[in-house]
C-alpha positions as CSV (number, residue, x, y, z in Angstrom):
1,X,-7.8,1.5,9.9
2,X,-7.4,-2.2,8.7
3,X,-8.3,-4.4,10.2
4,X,-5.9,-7.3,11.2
5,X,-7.1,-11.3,10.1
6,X,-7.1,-14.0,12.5
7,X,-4.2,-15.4,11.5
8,X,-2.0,-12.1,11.1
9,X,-3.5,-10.9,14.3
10,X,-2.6,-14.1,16.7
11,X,0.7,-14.2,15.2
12,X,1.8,-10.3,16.0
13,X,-0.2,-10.9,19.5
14,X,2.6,-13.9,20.0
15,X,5.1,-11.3,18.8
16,X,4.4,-8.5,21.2
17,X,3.9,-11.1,24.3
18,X,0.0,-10.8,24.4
19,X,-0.6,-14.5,25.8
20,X,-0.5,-15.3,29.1
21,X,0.1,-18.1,31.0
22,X,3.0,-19.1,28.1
23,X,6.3,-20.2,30.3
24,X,8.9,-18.3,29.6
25,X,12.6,-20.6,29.4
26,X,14.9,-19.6,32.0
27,X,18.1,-18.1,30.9
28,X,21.1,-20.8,30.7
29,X,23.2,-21.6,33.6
30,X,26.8,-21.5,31.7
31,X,28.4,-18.3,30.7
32,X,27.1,-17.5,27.6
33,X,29.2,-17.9,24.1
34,X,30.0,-14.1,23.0
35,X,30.4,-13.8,19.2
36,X,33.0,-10.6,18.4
37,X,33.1,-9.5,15.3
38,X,36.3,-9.0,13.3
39,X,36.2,-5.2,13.8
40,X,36.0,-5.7,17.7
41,X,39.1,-7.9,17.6
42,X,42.3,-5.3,19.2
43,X,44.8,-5.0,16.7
44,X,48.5,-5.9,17.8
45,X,50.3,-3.5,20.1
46,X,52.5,-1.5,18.2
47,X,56.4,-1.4,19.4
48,X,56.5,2.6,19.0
49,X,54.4,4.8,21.2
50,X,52.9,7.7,19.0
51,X,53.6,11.0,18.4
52,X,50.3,11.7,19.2
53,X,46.6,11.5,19.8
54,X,45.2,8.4,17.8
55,X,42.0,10.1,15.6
56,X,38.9,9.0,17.6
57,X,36.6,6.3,15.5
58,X,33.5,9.1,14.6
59,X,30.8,7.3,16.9
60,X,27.6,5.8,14.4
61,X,24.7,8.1,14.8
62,X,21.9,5.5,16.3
63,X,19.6,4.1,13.7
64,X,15.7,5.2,14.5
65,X,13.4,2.6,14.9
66,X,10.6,2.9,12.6
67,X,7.3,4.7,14.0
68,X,4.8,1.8,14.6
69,X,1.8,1.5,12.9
70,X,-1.7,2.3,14.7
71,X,-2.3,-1.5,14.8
72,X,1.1,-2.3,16.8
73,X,0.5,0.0,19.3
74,X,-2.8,-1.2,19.6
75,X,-1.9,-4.6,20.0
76,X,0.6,-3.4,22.2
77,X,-1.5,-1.7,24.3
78,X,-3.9,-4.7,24.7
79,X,-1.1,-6.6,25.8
80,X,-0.9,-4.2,28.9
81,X,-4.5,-4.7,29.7
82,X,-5.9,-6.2,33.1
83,X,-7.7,-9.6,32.5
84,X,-10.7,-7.7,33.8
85,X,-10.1,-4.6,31.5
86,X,-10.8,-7.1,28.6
87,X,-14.0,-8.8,29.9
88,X,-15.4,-5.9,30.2
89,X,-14.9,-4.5,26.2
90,X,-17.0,-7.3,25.2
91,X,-20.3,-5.7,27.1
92,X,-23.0,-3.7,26.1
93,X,-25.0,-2.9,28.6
94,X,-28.2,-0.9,29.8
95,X,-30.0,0.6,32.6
96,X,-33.1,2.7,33.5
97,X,-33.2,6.3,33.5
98,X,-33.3,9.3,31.5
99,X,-31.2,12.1,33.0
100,X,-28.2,9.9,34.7
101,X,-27.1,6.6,35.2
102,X,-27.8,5.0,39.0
103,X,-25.8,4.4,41.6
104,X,-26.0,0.5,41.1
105,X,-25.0,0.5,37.3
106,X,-22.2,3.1,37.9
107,X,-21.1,0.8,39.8
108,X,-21.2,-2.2,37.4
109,X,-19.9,0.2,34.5
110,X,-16.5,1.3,36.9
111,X,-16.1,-1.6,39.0
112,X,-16.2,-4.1,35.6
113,X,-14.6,-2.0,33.1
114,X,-17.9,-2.3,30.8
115,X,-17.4,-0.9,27.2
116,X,-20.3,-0.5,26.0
117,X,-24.1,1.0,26.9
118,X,-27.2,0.8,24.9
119,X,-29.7,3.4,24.9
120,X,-33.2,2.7,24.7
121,X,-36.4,4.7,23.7
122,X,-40.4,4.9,24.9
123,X,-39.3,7.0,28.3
124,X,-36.7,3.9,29.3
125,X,-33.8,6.2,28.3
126,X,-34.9,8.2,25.8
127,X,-38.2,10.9,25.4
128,X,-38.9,12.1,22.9
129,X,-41.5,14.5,24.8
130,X,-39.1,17.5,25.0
131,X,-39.9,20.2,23.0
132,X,-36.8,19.9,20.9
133,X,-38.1,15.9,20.7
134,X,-35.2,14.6,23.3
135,X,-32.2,15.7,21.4
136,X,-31.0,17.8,24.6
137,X,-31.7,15.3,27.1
138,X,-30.2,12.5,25.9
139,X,-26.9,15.1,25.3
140,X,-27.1,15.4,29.4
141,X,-27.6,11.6,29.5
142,X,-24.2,10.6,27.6
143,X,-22.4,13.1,29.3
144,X,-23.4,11.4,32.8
145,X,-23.0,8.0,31.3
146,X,-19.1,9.4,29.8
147,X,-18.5,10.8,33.1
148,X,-18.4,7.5,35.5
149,X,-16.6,5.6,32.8
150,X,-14.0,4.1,34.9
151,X,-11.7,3.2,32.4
152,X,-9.5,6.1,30.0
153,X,-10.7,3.9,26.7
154,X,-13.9,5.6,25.8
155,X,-17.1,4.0,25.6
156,X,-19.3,3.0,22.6
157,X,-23.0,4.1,23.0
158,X,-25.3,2.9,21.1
159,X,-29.6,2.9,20.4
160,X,-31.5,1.6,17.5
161,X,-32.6,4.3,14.9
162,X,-34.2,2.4,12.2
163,X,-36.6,5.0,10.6
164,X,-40.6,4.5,11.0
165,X,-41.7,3.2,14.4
166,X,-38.5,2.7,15.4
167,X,-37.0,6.6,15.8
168,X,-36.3,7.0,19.4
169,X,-36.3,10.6,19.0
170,X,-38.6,13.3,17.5
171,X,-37.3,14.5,14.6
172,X,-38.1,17.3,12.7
173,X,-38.5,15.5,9.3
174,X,-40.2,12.2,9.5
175,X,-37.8,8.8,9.0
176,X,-39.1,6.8,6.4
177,X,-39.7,3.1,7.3
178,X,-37.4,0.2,6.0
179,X,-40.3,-0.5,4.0
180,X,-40.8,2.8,2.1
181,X,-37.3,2.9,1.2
182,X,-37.6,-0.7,-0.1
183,X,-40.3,0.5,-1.9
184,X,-39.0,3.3,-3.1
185,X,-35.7,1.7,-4.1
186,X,-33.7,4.9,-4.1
187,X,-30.2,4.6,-2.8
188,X,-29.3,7.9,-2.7
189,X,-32.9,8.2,-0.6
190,X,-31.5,5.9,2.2
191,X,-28.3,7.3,2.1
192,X,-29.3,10.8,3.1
193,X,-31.8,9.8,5.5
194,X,-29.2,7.8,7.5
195,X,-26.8,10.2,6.9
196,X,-29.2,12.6,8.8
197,X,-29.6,10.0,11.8
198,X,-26.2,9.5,12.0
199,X,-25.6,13.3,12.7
200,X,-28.4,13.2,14.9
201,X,-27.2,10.3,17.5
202,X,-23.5,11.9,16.9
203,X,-24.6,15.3,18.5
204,X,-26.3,13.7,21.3
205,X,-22.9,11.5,22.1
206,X,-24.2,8.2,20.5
207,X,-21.7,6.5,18.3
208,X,-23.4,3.2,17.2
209,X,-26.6,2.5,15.8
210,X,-28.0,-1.0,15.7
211,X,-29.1,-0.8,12.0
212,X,-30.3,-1.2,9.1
213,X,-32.4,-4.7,9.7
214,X,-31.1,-7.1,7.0
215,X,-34.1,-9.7,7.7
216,X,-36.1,-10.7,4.4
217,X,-39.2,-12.2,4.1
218,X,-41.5,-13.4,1.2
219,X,-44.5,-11.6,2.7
220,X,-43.2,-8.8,4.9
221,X,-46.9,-7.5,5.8
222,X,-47.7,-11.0,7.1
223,X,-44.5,-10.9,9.5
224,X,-43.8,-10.0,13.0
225,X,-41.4,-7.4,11.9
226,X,-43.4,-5.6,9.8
227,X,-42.5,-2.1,8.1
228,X,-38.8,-3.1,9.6
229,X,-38.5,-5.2,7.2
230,X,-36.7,-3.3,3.5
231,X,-37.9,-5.7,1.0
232,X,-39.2,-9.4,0.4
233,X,-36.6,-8.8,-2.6
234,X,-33.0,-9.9,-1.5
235,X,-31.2,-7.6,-4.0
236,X,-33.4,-4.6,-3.1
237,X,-32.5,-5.1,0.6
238,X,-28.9,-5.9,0.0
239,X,-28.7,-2.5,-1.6
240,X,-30.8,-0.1,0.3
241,X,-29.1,-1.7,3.3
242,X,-26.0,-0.6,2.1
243,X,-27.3,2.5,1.5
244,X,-28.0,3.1,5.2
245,X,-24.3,1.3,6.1
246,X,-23.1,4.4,3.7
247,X,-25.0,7.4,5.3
248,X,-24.0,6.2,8.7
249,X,-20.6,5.9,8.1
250,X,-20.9,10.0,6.5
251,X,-21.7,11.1,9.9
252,X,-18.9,8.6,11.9
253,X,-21.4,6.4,13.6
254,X,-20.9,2.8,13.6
255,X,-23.4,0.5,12.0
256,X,-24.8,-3.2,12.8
257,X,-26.7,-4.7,10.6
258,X,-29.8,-7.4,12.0
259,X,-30.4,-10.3,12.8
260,X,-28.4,-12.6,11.1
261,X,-29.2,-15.4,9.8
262,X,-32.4,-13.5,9.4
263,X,-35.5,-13.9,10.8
264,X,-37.6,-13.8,7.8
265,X,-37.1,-17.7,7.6
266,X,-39.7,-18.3,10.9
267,X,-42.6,-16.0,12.0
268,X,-41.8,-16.1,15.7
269,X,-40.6,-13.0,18.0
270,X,-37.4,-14.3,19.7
271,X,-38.5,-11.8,22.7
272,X,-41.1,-14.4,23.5
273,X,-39.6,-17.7,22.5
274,X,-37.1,-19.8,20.6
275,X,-37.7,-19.2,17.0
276,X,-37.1,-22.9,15.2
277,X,-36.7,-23.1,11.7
278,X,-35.7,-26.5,9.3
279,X,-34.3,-24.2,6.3
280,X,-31.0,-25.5,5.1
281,X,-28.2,-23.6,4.9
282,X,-28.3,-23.6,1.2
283,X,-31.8,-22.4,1.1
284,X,-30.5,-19.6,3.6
285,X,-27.8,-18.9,1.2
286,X,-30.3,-18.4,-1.5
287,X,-32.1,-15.8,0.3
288,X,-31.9,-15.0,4.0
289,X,-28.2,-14.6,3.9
290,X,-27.8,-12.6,1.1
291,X,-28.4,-9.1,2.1
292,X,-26.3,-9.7,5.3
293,X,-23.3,-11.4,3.3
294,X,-23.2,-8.0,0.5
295,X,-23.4,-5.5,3.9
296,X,-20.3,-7.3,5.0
297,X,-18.6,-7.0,1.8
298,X,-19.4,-3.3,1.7
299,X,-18.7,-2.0,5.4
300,X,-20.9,-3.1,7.7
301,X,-19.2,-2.3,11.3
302,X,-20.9,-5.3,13.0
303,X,-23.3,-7.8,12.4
304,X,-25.8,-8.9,15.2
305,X,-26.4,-12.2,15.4
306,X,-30.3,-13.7,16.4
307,X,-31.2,-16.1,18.5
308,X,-32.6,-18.4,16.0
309,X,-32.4,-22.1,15.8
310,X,-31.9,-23.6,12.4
311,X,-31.9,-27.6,13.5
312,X,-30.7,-28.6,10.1
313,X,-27.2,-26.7,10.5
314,X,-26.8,-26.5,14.0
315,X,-29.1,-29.1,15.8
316,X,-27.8,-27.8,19.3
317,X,-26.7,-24.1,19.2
318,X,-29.3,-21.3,18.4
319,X,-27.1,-19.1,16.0
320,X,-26.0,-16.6,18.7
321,X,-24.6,-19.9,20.2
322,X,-23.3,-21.2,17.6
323,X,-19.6,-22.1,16.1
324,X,-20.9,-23.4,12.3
325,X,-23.2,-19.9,12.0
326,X,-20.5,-17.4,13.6
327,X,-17.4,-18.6,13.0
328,X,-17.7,-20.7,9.9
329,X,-19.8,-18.5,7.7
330,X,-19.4,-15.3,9.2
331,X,-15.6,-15.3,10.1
332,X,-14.5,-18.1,7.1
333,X,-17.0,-18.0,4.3
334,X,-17.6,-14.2,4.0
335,X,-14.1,-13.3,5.8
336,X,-15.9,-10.6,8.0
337,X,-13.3,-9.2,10.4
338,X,-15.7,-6.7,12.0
339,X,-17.6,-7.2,15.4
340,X,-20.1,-10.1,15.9
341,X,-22.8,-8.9,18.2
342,X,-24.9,-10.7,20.5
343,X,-28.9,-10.1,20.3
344,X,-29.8,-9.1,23.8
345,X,-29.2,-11.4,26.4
346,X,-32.7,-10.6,27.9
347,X,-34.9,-12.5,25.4
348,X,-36.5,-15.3,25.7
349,X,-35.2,-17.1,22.6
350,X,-31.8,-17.2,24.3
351,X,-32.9,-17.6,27.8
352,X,-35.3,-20.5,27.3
353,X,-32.3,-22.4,25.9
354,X,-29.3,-22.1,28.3
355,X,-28.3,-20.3,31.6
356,X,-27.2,-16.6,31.2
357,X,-23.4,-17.7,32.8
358,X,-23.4,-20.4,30.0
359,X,-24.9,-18.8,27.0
360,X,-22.0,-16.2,27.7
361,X,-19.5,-18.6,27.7
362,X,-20.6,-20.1,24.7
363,X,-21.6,-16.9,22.5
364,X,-17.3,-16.3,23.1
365,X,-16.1,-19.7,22.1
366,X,-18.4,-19.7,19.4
367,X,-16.7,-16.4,18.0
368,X,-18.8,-13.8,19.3
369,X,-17.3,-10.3,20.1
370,X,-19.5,-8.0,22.2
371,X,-23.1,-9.2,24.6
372,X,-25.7,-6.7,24.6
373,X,-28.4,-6.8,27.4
374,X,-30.2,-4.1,28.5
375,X,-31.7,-2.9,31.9
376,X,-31.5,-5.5,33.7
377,X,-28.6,-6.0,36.2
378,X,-28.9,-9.4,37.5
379,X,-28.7,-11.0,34.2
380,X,-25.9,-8.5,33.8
381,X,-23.8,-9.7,37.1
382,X,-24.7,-13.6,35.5
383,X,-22.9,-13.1,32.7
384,X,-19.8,-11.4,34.1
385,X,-19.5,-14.2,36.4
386,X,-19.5,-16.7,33.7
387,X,-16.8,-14.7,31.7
388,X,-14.6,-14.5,34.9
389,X,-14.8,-17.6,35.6
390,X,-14.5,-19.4,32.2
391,X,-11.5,-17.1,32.0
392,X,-9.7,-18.0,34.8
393,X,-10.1,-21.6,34.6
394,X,-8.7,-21.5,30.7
395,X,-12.2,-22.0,29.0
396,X,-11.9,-19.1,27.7
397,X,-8.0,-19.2,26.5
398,X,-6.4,-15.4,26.9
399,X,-6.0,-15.3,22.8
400,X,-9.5,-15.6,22.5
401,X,-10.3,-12.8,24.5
402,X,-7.7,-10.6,22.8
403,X,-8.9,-11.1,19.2
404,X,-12.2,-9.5,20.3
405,X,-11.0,-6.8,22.4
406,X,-8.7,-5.5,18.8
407,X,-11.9,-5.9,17.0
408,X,-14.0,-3.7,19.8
409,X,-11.0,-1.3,19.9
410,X,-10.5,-0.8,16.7
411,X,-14.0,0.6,16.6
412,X,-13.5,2.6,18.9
413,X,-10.4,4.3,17.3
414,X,-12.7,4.9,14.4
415,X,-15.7,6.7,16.1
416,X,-14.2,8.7,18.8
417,X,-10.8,10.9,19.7
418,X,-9.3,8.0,22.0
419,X,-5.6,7.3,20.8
420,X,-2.8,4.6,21.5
């Protein structure tokens, strides 16, 4: 499906009635001037009465209105949404357990509408100790998770197959690492491998996977991400990324790349702290930015954003904070339409920087779509609050909240059987 622009899609939202809070003008007090046309003007009586029954005018057959398209209705249907029905598309959120959800985040999922649930591996969701290497239990997992969604729009699940360390599951054939498909520079390599993934996590009821990493570096080895990392070659990575984008896309699985701007620019975990960086955005241009600005050219579903502080560009926002990095090079210079993802919420490069209710807040206005944080529900209940509440007090205007609700739906539409 197509995705609607900005512009195109805050005009037809106008058109269909989406905003709230817009006053509606009352309806004149006079009697209103009623234009005949000349065939609804009586002739003149005639002086002779017939001889007999006048010939009935033949009554116009109605004219069918056209079929709307996919997006109308969508938009049409988001205009019928509960404020609260839209906070809770733009979450993605976890939980502890491996063979159903708990009370307390069934819960949070049904009582806040949430959209969205990550999955995680190492035993916290996910073992890959079963004989068949956790294919079957994670099956059981989505189904619980599917079955105390409180809402009829369907959820989007999602984990982080990369290949290498980073599998989740036991698979029969071994995933090569980002690396060893940089190295081997084989598109058609990558392609098949996350083509096999992608079947993989679709069988087991996952339908978004938070890859390929994007992140280059001039010395990979030397970095904290390792093997994750494709290439120190921009071009290689742009293109065996792609590659991955591709083989995901064969098996209907959503894919989002990370973490822009890239963290190959500093050689600090943002799970610990605040990664700072005095690159300029030219420089980034140049480099970092490269492989993530070709994935969005070439499908990329969603692009998850770091939390990364560049003080040359942005001196006060870390990039998942920030206006200049999400909306004006992701949205204006490289026109992506897709979803902009939050890294999670948990970490300590966000949290060292800005209360949870805040950062929320700010990651929206700043033209974020969707907030990831996993397992842990207090930060989870912070940032709801700040969303409600900037909401209702007009921070967050209504519009703003639709245009990332369309974006999260029209995901949705693509990777699962919901209709509107």
């Amino acid at each position: 499906m197509k995705r609607l622009g900005f512009g195109s899609l805050l005009l037809a939202l106008l058109l269909i009635g989406c905003r709230t809070g817009t006053e509606t003008i009352p309806p004149p007090t006079q009697e209103p001037i009623v234009i005949v046309s000349a065939a609804e003007i009586p002739a003149k009586t005639p002086s002779f009465t017939p001889t007999a029954e006048p010939t009935p005018e033949p009554t116009p057959e109605p004219t069918a209105s056209p079929n709307p398209s996919e997006q109308e209705r969508l938009l049409a249907y988001i205009a019928e949404m509960s404020t609260e029905e839209k906070i809770g598309q733009l979450c993605m959120f976890g939980f502890s357990g491996t063979t159903s959800i708990s009370e307390e985040f069934s819960g949070i999922l049904q009582t806040y509408h949430i959209g969205g649930v990550i999955l995680f591996g190492q035993g916290k969701n996910i073992s890959d100790s079963p004989s068949d290497g956790g294919f079957s239990q994670c099956r059981k997992l989505t189904d619980s998770i599917r079955a105390a969604n409180g809402s009829e729009i369907p959820l989007l699940i999602s984990t982080d197959v990369e290949g290498g360390s980073v599998k989740r599951f036991r698979w029969s054939k071994s995933l090569d690492s980002a690396q060893t498909l940089g190295k081997k520079n084989d598109t058609d390599r990558a392609r098949a491998q996350f083509s096999r993934i992608g079947e993989g996590l679709k069988d087991v009821g996952i339908n978004v996977d938070l890859a390929p990493v994007l992140d280059v570096a001039n010395d990979p080895e030397d970095h904290f991400l390792g093997k994750r990392i494709i290439s120190s070659d921009e071009e290689i990575a742009a293109r065996i990324g792609i590659a991955c984008i591709e083989g995901l896309h064969d098996a209907n699985v959503l894919s989002i790349v990370k973490h822009f701007p890239g963290h190959g620019a500093v050689n600090t975990d943002s799970h610990n702290a605040t990664p700072v960086s005095d690159r300029s955005l030219k420089s980034l241009r140049a480099y970092e930015l490269y492989p993530f600005a070709r994935a969005m050219e070439n499908g990329a579903d969603g692009v998850m954003v770091g939390h990364l502080l560049f003080r040359k560009i942005d001196s006060e926002h870390i990039a998942s904070q920030s206006f200049v990095f999400i909306t004006e090079l992701i949205r204006w210079e490289y026109g992506f339409e897709g979803i902009v993802m939050s890294d999670d919420f948990r970490m300590a490069g966000l949290r060292k920087q800005a209360p949870l209710d805040q950062a929320a807040v700010q990651f929206i206005l700043a033209g974020g779509d969707l907030i990831l944080c996993g397992a842990q529900h207090e930060y989870q209940r912070q940032i709801l609050d700040g969303l409600y509440g900037a909401v209702r007090d007009g921070t967050i205007p209504e519009e703003r909240l639709n245009e990332s609700v369309y974006r999260i739906l029209s995901a949705k539409l693509r990777v699962t059987d919901w209709a509107v």
